[in-house]
KEMARDO-173033 format. One record per residue: x, y, z of N, C-alpha, C in turn. Coordinates in steps of 0.2 Angstrom, whole numbers, plus 5000, padded with zeros to 4 digits. Example, Ala and Ser with C-alpha at 12.3 -4.5 7.8 and 13.67 -1.06 7.14 Angstrom:
// residues 2
506649725039506249785039506649845039;506449895035506849955036506450005039;
END
This chain:
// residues 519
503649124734503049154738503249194744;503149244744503449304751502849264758;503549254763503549254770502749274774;502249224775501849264777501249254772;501249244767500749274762500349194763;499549194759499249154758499249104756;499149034757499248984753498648944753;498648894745498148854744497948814750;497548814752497348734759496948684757;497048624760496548564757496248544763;495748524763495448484768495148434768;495048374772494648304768495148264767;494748254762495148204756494948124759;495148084757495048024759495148014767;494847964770494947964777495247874778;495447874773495947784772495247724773;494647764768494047744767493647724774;493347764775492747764783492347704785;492047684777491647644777492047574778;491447524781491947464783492247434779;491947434772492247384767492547434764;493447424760493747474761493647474751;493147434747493047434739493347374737;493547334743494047274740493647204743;493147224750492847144753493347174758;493647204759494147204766493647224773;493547184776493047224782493847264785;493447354788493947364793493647424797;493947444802493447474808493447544804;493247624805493247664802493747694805;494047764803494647794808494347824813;494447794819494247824825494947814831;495447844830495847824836495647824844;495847764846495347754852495547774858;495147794864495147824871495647764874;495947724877495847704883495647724888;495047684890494447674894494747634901;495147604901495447554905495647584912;495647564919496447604921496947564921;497447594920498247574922498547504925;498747484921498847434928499747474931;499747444937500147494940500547444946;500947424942501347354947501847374954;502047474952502547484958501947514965;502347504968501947524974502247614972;501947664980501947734979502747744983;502947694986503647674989504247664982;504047604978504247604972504347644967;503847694964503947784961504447804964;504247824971504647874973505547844972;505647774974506347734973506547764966;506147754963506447744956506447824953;506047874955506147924954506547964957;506847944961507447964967508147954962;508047864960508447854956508747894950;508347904948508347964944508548034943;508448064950508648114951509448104951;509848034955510348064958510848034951;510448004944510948014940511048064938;510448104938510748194935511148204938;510948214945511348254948512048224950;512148174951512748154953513348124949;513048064946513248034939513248084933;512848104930512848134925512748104919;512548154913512348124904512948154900;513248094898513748144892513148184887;513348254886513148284880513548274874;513548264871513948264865513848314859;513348334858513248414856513348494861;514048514857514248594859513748624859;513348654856512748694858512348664862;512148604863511848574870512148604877;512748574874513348564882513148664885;513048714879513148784884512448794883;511848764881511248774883511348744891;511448714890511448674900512148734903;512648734902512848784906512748844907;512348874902511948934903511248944908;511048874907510648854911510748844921;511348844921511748824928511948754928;511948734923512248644928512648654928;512948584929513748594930513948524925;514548564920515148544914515448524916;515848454915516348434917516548404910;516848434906516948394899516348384894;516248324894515548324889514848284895;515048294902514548254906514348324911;513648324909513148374913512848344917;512848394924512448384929511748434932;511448394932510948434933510448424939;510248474943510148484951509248464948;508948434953508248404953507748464952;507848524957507748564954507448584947;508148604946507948634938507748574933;507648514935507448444931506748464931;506548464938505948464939505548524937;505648574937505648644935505548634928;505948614923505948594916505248554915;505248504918504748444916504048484918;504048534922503248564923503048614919;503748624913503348684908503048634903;503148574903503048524898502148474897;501748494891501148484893500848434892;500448384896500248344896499948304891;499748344886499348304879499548374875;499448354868499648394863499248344857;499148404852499048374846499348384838;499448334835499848344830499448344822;499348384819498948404814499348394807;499148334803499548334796499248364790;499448344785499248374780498148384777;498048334779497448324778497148344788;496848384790496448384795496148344798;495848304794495348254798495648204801;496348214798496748154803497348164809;496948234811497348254817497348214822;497848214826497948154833497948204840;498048174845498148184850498448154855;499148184858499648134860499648144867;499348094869499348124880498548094883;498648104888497848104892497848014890;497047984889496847924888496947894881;497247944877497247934869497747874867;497347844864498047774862498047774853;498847784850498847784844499547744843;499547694835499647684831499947684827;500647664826501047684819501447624817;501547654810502047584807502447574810;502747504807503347484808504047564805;504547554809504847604806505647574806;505947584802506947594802507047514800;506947454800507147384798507347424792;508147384792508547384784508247324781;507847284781507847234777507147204778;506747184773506047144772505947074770;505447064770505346994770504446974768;504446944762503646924762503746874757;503246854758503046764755502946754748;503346814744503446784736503946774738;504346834741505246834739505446774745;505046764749505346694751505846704756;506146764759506846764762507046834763;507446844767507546914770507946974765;507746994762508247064757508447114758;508747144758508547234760508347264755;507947324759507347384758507647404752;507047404747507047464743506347524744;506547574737506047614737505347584735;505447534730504547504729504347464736;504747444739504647394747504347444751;504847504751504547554755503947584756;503947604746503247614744502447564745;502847514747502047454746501847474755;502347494758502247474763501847544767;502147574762501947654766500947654762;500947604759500247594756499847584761;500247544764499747504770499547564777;500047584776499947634782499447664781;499347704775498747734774498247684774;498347644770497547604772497047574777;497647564781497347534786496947584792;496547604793496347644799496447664805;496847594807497047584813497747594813;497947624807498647654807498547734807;498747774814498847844815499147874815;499747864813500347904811500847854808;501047894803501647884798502447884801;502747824804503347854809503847874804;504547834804505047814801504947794796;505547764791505447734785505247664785;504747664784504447574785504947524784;505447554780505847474777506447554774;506947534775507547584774507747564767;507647614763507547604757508347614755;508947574755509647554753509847564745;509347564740509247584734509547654731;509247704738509547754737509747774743;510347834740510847864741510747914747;510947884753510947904758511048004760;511248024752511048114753510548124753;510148094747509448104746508848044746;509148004751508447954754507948004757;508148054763507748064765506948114760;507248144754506948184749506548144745;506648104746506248034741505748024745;505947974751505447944756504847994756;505148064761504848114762504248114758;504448134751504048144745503448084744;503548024744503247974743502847964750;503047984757502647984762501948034762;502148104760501848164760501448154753;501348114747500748114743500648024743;500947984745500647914746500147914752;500147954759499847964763499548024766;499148044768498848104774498948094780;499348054783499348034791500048084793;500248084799500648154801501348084802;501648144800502448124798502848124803;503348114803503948074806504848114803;505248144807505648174803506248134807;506648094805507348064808507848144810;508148124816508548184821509248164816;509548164810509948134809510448194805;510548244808510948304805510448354805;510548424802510248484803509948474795;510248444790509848454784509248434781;509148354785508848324785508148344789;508348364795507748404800507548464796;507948494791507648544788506948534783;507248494781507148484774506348444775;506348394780505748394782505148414782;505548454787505048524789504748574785;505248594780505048634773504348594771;504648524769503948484765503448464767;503248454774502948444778502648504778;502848574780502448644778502248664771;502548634764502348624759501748594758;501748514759501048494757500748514763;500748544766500148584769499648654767;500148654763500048714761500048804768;500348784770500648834775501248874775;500948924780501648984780501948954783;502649004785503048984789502548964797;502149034797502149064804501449004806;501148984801500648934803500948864804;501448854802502048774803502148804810;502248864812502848864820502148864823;501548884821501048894828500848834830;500648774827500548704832501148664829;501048594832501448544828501048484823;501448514819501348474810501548404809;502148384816502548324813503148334820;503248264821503648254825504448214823;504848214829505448194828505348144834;505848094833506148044839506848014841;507148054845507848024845507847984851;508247924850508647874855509247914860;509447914865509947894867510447864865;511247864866511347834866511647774873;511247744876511247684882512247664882;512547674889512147704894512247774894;511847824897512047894898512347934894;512247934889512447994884511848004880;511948074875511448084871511948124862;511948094857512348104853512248164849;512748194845512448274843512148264836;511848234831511748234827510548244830;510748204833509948184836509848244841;510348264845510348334848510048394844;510548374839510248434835509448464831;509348384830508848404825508348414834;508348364836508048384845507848464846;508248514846508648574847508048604840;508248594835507648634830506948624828;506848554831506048554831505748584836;506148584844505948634850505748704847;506248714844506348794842505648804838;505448764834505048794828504348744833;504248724837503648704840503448624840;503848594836503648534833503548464838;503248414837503248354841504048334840;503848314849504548274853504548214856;504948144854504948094858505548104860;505848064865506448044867506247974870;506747924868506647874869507147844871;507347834875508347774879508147694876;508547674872508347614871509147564876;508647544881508947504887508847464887;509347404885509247334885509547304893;509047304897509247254902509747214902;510447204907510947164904511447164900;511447234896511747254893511847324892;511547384887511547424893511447454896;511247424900510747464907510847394912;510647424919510847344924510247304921;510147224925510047164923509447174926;509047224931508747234935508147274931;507647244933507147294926507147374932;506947374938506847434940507447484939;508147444940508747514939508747484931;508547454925508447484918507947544917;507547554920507047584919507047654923;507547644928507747714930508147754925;508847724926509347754920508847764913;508447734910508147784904507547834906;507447834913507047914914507547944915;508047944917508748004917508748034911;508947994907509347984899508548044896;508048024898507248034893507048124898;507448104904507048184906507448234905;508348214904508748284904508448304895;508448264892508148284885507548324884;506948314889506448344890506548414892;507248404897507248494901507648544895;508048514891508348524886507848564883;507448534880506748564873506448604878;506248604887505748664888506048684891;507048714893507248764892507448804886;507348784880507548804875506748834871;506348814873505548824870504848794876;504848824882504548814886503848824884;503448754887503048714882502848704877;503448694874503248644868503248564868;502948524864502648464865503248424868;503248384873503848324872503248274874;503548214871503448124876504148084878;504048064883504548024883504147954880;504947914880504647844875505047794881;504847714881505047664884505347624877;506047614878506047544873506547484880;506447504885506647444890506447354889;506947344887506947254886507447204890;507447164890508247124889508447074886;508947074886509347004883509346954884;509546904878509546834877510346824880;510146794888510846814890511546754888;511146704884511446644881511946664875;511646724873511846744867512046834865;511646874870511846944867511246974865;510646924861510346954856509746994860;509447044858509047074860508147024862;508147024867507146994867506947044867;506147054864505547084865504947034867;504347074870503747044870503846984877;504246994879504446954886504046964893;504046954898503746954902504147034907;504847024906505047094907505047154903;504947124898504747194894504047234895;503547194897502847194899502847224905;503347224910503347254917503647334918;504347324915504647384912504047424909;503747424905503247434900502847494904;502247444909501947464913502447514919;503047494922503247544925503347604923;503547604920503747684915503147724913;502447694912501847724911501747764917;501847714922501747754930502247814932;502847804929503147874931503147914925;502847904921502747964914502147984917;501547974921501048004924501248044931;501747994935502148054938502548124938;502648114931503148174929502548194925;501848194925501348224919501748234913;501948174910502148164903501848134898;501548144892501548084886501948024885;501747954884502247924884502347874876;502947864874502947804868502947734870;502747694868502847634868503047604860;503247544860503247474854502847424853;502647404848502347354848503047304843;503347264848504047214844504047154845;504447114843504447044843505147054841;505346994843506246934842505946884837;505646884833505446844829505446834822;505846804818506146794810505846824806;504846784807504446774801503746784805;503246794799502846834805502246734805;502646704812502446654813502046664823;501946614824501546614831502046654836;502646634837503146684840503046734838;502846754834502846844830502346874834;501746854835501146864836501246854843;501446794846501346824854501646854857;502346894854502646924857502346984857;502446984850501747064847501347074852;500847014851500347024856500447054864;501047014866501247044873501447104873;501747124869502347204869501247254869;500947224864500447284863500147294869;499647234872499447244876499747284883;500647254883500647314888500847374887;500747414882500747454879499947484882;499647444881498547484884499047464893;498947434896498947414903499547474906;499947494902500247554902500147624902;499547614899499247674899499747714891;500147724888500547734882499947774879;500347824874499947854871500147844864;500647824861500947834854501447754855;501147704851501447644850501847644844;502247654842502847624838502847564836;502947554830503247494827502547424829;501947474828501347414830501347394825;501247374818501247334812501847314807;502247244809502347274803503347224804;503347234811504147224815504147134815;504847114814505247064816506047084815;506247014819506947014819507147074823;506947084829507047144833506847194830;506747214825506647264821507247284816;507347224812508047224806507547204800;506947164801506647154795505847204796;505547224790504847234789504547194784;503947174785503347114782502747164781;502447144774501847164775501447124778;501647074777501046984780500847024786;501547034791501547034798501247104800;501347154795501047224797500147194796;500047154792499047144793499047104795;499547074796499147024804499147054811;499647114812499747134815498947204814;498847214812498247274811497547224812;497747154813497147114815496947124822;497647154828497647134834497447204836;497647274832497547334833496747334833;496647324827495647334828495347304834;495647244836495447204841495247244846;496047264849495947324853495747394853;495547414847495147454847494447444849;494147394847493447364848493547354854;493947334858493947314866493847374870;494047444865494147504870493347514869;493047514865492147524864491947544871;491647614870491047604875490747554876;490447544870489747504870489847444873;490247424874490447344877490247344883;490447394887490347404896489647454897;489247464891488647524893488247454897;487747504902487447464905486847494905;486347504902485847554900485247484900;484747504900484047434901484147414891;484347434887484347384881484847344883;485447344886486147314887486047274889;485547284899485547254901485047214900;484447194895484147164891483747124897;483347154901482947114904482247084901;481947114897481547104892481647054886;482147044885482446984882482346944884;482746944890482846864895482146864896;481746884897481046874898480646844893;480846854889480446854883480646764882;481246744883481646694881481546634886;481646654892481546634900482046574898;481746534901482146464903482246414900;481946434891482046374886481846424880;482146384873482246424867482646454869;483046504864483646524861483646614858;484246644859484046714857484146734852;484446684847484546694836484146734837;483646714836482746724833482346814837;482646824842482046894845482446944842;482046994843481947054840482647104845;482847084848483147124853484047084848;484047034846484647024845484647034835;484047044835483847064826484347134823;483947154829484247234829484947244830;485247194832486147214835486447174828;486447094827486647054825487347084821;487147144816487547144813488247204815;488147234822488647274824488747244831;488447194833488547154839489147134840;489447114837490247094839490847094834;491347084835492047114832492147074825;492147104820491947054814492847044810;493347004813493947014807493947024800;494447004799494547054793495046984789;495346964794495746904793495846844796;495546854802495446784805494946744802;495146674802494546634800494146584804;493646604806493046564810492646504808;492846504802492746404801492646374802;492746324805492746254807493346214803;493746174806494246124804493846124794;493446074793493246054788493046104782;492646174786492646224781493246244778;493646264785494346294782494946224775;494746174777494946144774494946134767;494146134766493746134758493946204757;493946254759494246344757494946324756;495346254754495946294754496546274759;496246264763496846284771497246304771;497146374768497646434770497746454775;498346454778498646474783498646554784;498746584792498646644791499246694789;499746674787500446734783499946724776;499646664775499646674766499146704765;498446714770497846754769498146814768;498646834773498846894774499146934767;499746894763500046894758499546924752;498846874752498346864747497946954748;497946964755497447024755498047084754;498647074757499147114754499247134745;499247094740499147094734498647124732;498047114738497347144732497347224736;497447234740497947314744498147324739;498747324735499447354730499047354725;498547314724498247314715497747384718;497247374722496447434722496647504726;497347504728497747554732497647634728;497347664730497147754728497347784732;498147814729498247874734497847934736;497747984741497548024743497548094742;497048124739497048184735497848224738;498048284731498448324734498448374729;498348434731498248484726498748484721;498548484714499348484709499948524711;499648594710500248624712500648634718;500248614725500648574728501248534726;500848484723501448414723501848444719;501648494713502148514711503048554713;502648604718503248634725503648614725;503148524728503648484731503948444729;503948404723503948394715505048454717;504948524714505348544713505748544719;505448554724505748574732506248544732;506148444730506548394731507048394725;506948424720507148424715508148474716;507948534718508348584718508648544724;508348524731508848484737509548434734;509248384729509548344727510248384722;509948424719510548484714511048484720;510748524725511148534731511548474731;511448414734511948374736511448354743;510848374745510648334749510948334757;511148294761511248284768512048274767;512548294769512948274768513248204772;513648144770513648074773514248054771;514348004775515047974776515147924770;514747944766514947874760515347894754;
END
């Protein structure tokens, strides 16, 4: 088809069922990605910002970032810093100068339109688990590594669940196939399993192509219409301490160009590498997170960036990475505060240190999410779905884990804080006064059945009910709703000849030889 010329579009299509009951008995909230309504919590003083962003400055400037991509390295020379080798410095200045071309919110539009996001401002979203080599659920009994049908169950959930907004990574790294052409599979099985906006790994130039291509194919778009907003983002790491490595640079480097979403993210384990100190871990990854920034809006001045937080620390008994920690929850919130300082987007996690998706799973989950909202965060990572630091992926844990997401959606509700004379129900209490009960009035008739947060998997009971039901445990509820997901699962409309394109698209890539790789 010639450069420019019209293409088929679709719009609609399934919205990962609206209605609460998803055709299976599933209660689930409909897609509304939610506002945080909340303010901040905000643990540094305006002494503290300023420390730690000072901090920051003097590793540009002084210390410096290995570059390890040549075309980086004379992007920044050309820019004026100063090249010592593969280590740039960069004057505050021009740091700060970069960071103000860079916008505050942005929205990223995937194949289907209705389930366009918005990354920045009060917006809080949701994505899968992404990148564990290995899974885990309660047929198989034990930890495996990823295949493509693991992948595919899981990319199922994604889409079904509501409260999942975006498609990150590969849910579970599918080891089955061949690392030329894993990414041409997945891709494919992403773009007609789901409608939620994609995720492209910085992992070589062919792989970020190649994305890209499919990503503007099931959209049915031109080129020029792919470059004018962003359709799909990228996310590269650091690598901790102070470097940034060329494979991730690169693809970094070509989504700038063509306009695409940008995270950077420093993954800085306290203790290891980054200091022992949550304030100087959390300096060193805004160095590492803003020279990448200044990177993208000198190269494509405003185009979308986030910065991401993955600041945690160590098990210092052992080496092993913790999350969900009480220092991970402060880092968290601090970084939120200087991503509002620097008017940035920011990433967060939703992780756990934990095997199995058991009590540990959950309350560290729980901790990592919530400070994730007290954060003020705009695009949460790995909120369903993560264990084992993020070496295993569970469906169990991905729905128990989309039990605590709705929650907090339902917490974000207006209606919870309106304060309007039916709210404030003086007529009621009148009505009721100082004896009898308010089952029975008219004022609680009308609410009763959107009155409060209705799970989907927890169970309300009583010891005795739940016992005569069974006494199913919650991984096994989890497991039982997971099954009946993979049996009544309908992927999402895709025009034929679309799928077709892309069908061949991947077809011819593979002829190619794919990514080229060290295997």
């Amino acid at each position: 088809m010639a450069e420019g010329a019209g293409r088929r579009r679709r719009g609609g299509g399934r919205a990962g069922n609206t209605a609460r009951r998803g055709g299976m008995g599933l209660e689930q909230m409909p897609w509304n990605p939610p506002v945080n309504i909340d303010r901040p919590v905000e643990p540094l003083t305006e002494e503290g910002v300023a420390a730690i962003h000072q901090g920051a400055m003097e590793i540009l400037e002084d210390i410096g970032i290995a570059i390890l991509n040549p075309e980086a390295l004379e992007i920044f020379r050309e820019a004026g810093c100063l090249i010592d080798g593969e280590t740039v410095r960069c004057g505050r200045d021009f740091i700060m100068e970069m960071i103000a071309k860079a916008p505050d919110r942005f929205t990223l539009t995937p194949r289907n339109p209705e389930r366009q996001i918005t990354v920045g401002g009060n917006h809080l979203l949701f994505g899968n688990v992404s990148s564990p080599p290995n899974y885990w659920d309660m047929e198989i009994g034990r930890k495996v590594p990823g295949t493509r049908d693991m992948c595919r169950s899981l990319l199922k959930l994604t889409q079904h669940f509501n409260c999942i907004h975006f498609a990150g990574g590969y849910p579970v790294e599918p080891v089955d196939i061949h690392a030329s052409t894993r990414h041409l599979d997945v891709l494919f099985d992403k773009l007609t399993l789901t409608d939620k906006v994609m995720h492209a790994y910085s992992l070589g130039k062919e792989r970020v192509e190649d994305v890209m291509e499919m990503v503007r194919i099931a959209g049915g778009l031109t080129h020029e219409e792919f470059d004018a907003t962003p359709r799909m983002y990228t996310n590269i790491n650091s690598t901790s301490p102070l470097k940034h490595d060329h494979p991730m640079l690169d693809g970094w480097m070509r989504l700038a160009r063509r306009g695409q979403g940008l995270v950077v993210t420093p993954f800085t384990l306290a203790g290891a590498m980054a200091p022992v100190t949550m304030a100087g871990a959390v300096t060193q990854s805004l160095a590492e997170a803003l020279i990448a920034v200044a990177l993208a809006q000198y190269i494509n001045p405003g185009c979308a960036c986030a910065i991401g937080t993955f600041t945690s620390n160590v098990d210092m008994k052992s080496g092993a990475p913790a999350f969900g920690t009480p220092e991970y929850m402060r880092a968290t919130q601090m970084t939120g505060q200087l991503a509002r300082f620097y008017g940035l987007p920011m990433r967060s996690s939703g992780v756990c240190a934990a095997n199995v998706p058991d009590g540990q799973a959950m309350w560290e989950t729980s901790n990592s999410l919530w400070a994730a909202v007290q954060s003020g965060t705009n695009m949460v990572y790995h909120a369903a779905g993560w264990l084992e630091g993020g070496l295993i992926a569970s469906p169990e844990k991905f729905i128990m884990d989309c039990e605590i997401l709705q929650q907090i959606q339902r917490y974000m509700d207006p209606a919870l804080t309106a304060t309007g004379p039916d709210e404030i129900a003086l007529d009621a209490i009148r009505s009721v006064g100082n004896s009898g009960h308010f089952f029975g009035i008219q004022h609680t008739q009308d609410r009763y059945e959107t009155a409060f947060y209705q799970p989907f998997l927890s169970d309300w009971k009583n010891y005795e009910g739940w016992d005569a039901a069974g006494g199913i445990w919650t991984p096994e509820r989890a497991h039982h709703l997971f099954k009946t997901i993979m049996t009544n699962f309908e992927a999402p409309p895709m025009d034929i000849a679309i799928r077709e394109e892309l069908a061949a698209f991947v077809a011819k890539r593979k002829e190619e030889g794919g990514a080229p790789t060290d295997f």
